[in-house]
GUMAR-356886 format. One record per residue (C-alpha): residue number from 0; residue in one letter; chain; y, x, z. Coordinates in Angstrom, 1 decimal, m for minus. Example, Ala and Ser with C-alpha at 12.3 -4.5 7.8 and 13.67 -1.06 7.14 Angstrom:
<recs>
(rec 0; 'A'; 'A'; (m4.5; 12.3; 7.8))
(rec 1; 'S'; 'A'; (m1.1; 13.7; 7.1))
</recs>
This chain:
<recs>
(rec 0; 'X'; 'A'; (125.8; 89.1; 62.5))
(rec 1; 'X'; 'A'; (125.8; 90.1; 66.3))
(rec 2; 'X'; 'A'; (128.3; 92.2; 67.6))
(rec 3; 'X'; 'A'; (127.0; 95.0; 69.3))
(rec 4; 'X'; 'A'; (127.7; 96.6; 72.4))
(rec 5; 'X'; 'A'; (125.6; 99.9; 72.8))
(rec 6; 'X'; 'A'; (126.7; 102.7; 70.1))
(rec 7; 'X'; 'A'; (123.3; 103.1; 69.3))
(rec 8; 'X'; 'A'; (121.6; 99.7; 70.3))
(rec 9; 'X'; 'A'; (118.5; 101.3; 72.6))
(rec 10; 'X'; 'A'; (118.1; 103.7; 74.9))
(rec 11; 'X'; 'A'; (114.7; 105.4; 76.5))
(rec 12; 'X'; 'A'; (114.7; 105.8; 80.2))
(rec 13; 'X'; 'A'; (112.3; 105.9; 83.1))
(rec 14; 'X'; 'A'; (111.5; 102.5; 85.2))
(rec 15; 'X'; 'A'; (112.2; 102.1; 88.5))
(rec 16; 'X'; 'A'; (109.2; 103.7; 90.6))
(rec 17; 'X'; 'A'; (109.2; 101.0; 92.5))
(rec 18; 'X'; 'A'; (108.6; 98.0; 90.2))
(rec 19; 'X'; 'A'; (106.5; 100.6; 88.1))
(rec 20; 'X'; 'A'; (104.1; 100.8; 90.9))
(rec 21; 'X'; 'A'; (104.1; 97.4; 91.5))
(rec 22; 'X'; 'A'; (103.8; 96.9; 87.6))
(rec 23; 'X'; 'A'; (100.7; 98.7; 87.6))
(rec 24; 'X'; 'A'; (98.8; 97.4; 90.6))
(rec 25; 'X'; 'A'; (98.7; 94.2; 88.9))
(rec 26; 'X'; 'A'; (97.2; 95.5; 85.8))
(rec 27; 'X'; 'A'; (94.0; 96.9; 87.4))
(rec 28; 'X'; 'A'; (91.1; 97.6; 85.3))
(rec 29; 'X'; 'A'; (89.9; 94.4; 87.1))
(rec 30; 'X'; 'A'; (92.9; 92.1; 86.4))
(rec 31; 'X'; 'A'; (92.8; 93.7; 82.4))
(rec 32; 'X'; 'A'; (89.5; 92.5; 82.1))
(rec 33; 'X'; 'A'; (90.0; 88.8; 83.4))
(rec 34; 'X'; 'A'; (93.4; 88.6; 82.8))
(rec 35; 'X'; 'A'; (95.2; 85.1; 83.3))
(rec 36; 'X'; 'A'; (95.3; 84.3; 80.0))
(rec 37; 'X'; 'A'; (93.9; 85.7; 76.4))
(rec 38; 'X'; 'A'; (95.2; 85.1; 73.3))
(rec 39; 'X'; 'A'; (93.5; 85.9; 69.1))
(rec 40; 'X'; 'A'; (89.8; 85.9; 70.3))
(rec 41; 'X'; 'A'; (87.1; 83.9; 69.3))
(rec 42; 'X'; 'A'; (88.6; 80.2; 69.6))
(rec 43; 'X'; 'A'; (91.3; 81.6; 70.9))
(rec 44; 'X'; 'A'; (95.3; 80.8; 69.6))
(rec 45; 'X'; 'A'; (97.5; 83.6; 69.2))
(rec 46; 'X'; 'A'; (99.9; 84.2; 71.7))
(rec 47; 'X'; 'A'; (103.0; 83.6; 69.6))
(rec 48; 'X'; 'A'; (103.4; 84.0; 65.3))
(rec 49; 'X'; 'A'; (104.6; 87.7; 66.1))
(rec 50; 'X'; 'A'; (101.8; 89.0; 67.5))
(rec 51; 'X'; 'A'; (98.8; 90.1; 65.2))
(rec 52; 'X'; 'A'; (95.4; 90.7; 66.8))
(rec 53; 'X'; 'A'; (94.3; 90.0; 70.6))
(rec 54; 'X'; 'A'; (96.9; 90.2; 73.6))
(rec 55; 'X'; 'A'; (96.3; 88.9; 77.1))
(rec 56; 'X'; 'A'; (98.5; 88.2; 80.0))
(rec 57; 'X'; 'A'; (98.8; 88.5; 83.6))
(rec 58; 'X'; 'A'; (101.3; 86.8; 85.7))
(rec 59; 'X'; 'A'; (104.2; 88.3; 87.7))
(rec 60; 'X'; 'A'; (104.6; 87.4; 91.3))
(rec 61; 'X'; 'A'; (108.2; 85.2; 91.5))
(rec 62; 'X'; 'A'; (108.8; 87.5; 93.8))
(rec 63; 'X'; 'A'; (108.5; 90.6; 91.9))
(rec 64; 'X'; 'A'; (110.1; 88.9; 89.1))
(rec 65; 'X'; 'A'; (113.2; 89.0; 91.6))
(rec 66; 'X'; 'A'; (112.9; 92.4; 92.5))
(rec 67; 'X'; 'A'; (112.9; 93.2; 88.7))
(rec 68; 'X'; 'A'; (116.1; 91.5; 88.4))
(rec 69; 'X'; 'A'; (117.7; 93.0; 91.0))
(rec 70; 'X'; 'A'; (116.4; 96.8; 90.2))
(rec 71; 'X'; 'A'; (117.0; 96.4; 86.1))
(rec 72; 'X'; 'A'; (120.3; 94.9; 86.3))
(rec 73; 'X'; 'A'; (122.4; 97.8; 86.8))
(rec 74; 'X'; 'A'; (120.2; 99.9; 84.5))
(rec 75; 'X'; 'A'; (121.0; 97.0; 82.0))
(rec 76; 'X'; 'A'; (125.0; 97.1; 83.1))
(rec 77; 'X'; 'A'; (125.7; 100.4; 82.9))
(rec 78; 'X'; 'A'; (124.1; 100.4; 79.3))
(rec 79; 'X'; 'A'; (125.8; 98.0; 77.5))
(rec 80; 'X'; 'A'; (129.2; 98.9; 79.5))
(rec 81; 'X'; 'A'; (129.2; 95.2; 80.5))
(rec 82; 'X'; 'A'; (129.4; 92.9; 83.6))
(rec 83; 'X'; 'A'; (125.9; 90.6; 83.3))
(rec 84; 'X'; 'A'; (124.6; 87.1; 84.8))
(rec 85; 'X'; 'A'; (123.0; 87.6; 87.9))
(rec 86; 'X'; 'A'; (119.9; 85.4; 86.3))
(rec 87; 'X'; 'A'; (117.5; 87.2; 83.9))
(rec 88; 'X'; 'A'; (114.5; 86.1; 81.6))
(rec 89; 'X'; 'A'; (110.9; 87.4; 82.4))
(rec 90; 'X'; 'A'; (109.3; 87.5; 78.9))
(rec 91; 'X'; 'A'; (106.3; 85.3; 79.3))
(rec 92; 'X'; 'A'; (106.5; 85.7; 83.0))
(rec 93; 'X'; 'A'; (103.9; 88.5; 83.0))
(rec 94; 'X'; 'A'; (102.4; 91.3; 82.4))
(rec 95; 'X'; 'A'; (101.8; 91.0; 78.1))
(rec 96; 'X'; 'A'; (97.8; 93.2; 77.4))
(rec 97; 'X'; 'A'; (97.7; 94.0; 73.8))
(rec 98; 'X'; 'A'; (94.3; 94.9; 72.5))
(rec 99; 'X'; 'A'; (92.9; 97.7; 70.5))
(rec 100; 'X'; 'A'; (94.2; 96.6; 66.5))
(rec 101; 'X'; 'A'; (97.0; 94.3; 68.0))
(rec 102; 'X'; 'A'; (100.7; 94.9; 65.8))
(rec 103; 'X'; 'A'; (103.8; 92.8; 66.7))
(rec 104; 'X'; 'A'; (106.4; 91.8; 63.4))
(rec 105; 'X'; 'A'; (109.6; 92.5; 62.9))
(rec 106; 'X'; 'A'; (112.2; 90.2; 65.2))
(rec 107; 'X'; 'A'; (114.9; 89.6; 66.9))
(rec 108; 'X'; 'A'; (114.8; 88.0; 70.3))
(rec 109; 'X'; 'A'; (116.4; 84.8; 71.3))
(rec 110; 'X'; 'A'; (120.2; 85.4; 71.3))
(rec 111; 'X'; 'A'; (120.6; 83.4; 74.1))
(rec 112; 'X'; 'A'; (118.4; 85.4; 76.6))
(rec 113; 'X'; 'A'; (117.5; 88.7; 75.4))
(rec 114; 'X'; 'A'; (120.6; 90.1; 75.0))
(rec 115; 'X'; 'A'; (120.4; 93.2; 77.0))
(rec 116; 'X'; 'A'; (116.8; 93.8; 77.2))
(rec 117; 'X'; 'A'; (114.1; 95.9; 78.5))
(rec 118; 'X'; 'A'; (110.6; 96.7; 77.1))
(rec 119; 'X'; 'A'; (108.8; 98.6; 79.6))
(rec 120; 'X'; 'A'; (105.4; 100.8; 79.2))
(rec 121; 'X'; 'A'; (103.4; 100.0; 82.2))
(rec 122; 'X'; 'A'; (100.3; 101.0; 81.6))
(rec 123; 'X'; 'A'; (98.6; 102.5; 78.0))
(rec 124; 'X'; 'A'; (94.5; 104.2; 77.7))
(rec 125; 'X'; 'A'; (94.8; 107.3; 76.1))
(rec 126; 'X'; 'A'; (98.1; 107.1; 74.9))
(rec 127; 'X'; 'A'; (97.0; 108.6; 71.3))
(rec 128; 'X'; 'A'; (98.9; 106.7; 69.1))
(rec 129; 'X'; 'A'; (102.2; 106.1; 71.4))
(rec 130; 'X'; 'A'; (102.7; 102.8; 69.6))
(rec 131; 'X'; 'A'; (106.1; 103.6; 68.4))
(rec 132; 'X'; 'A'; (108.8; 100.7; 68.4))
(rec 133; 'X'; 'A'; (110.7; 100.4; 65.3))
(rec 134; 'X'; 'A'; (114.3; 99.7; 65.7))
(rec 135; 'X'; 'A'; (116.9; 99.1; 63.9))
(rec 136; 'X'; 'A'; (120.6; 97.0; 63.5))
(rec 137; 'X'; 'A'; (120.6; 94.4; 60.4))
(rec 138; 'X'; 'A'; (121.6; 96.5; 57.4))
(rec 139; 'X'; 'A'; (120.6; 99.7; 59.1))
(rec 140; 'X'; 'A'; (118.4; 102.5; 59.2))
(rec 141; 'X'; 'A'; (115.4; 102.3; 61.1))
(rec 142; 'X'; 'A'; (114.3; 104.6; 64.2))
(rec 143; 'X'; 'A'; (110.9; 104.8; 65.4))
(rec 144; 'X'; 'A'; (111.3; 104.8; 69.6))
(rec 145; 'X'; 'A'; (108.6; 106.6; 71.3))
(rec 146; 'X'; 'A'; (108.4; 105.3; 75.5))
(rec 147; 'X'; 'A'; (105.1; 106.6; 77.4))
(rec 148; 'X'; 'A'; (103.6; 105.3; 80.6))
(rec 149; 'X'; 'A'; (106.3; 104.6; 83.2))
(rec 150; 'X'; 'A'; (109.4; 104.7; 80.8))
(rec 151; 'X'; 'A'; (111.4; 101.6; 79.7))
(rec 152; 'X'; 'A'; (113.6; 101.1; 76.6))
(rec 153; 'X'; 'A'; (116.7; 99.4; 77.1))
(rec 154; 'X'; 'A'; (117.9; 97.4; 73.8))
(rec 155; 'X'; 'A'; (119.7; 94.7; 72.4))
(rec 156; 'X'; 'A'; (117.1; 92.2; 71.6))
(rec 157; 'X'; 'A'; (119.2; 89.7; 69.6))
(rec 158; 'X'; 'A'; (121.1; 92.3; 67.4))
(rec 159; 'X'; 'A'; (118.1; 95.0; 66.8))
(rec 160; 'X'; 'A'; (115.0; 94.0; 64.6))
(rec 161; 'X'; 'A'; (112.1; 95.5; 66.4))
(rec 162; 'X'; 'A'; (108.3; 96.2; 65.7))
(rec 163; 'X'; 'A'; (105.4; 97.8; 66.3))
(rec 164; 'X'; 'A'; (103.5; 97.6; 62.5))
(rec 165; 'X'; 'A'; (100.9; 100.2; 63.3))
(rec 166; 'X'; 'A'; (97.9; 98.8; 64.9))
(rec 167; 'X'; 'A'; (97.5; 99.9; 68.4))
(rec 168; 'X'; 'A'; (94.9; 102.8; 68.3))
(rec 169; 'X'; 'A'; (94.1; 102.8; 72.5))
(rec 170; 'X'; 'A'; (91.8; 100.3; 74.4))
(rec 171; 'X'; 'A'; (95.2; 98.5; 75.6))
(rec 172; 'X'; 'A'; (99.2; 99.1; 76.4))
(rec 173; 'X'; 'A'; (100.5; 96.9; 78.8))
(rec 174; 'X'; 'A'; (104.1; 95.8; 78.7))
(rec 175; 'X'; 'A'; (106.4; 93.7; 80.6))
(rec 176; 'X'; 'A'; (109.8; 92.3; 79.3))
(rec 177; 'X'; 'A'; (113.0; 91.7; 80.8))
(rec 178; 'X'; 'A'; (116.0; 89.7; 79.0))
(rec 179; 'X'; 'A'; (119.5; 89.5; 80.4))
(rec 180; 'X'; 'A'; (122.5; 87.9; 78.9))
(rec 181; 'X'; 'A'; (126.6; 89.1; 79.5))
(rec 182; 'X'; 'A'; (128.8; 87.1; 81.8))
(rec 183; 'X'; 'A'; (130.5; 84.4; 79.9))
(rec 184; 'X'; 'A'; (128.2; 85.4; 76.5))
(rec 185; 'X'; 'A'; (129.6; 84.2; 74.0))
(rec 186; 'X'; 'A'; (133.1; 83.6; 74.3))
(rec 187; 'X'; 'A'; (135.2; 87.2; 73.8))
(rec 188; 'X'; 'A'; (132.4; 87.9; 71.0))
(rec 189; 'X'; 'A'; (132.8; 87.7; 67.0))
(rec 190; 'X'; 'A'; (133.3; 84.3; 65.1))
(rec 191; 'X'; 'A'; (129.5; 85.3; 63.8))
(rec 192; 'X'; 'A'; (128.4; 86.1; 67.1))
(rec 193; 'X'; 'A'; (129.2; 82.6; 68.8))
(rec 194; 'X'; 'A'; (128.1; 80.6; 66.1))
(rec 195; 'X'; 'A'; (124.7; 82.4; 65.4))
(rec 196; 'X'; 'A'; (124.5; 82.2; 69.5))
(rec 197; 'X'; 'A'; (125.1; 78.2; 68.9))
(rec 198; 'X'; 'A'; (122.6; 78.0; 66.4))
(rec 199; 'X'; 'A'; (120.1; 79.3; 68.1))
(rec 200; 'X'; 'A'; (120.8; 77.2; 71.5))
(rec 201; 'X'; 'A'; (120.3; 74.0; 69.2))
(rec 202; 'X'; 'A'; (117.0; 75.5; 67.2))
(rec 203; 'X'; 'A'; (115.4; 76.5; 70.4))
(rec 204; 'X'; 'A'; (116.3; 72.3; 71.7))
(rec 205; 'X'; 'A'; (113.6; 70.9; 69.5))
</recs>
């Protein structure tokens, strides 16, 4: 239904050092423990229907958010082969801590703001089970992404399904999200692709 831009849809490739560094001193064993905010435990709501098992969060500075703008859109650019907005979603504005057992459904992002995405491995104990993503385009075959500590995958969140159906198998993996969205997106696109992009505008109203 979306028109793609990427030949493949995702790509694995390492994070800034910068905003990995900066990534990481927020999630100190400290800030892990007491995150923010916690999510699936004992009176505790889930985070969002997707997520199965306990996740925590810790916020991102606004003014690292803006760094992560600046150092992710050209990353972003040069993999979709397209001129973007200058604004960019932080998923959750922070830092998201899934828990030992946690698993995430099969979705696609919000067509409106994750177009041309970033999920980004900050910070993972152990690192056993590498929590593979599962990618794939509607209709397609399916590709399990592997990204350790420090790397990012770059993807289009509103046109690939994506998962991670095995239970997490380390203490924690720490991820952060970034969602950008094509100049003039959109118009220039497929009849499917603008009226799916609509829908979702008007669903996301109520």
């Amino acid at each position: 239904m979306i028109s793609g831009y990427h030949h493949r849809g995702y790509e694995v490739v390492a994070m800034p050092p910068d905003i990995h560094r900066k990534l990481l001193a927020l999630v100190s064993d400290a800030s892990i423990q007491q995150p923010h905010m916690s999510y699936g435990g004992q009176g505790e709501p889930n985070e969002n229907e997707i997520i199965f098992g306990r996740s925590a969060r810790v916020n991102i500075p606004a003014t690292l958010q803006a760094e992560m703008r600046r150092a992710f859109k050209p990353l972003l650019s040069s993999f979709c082969g397209c001129e973007l907005d200058d604004s960019a979603t932080i998923g959750g504005g922070g830092v998201r801590v899934y828990r030992r057992g946690a698993s995430l459904a099969s979705h696609l992002d919000w067509a409106h703001k994750f177009v041309i995405s970033a999920t980004m491995n900050v910070r993972q104990t152990g690192n056993r089970s590498r929590w593979p993503l599962h990618m794939r385009a509607l209709g397609g075959a399916a590709h399990e992404v592997f990204h350790t500590e420090g790397e990012a995958v770059l993807y289009e969140g509103s046109r690939m399904l994506h998962s991670r159906t095995s239970p997490l198998e380390d203490d924690y993996y720490a991820a952060a999200f970034i969602g950008f969205v094509p100049k003039d997106y959109p118009a220039g696109r497929g009849l499917f692709t603008r009226l799916y992009v609509g829908l979702v505008r008007s669903v996301e109203g109520f």
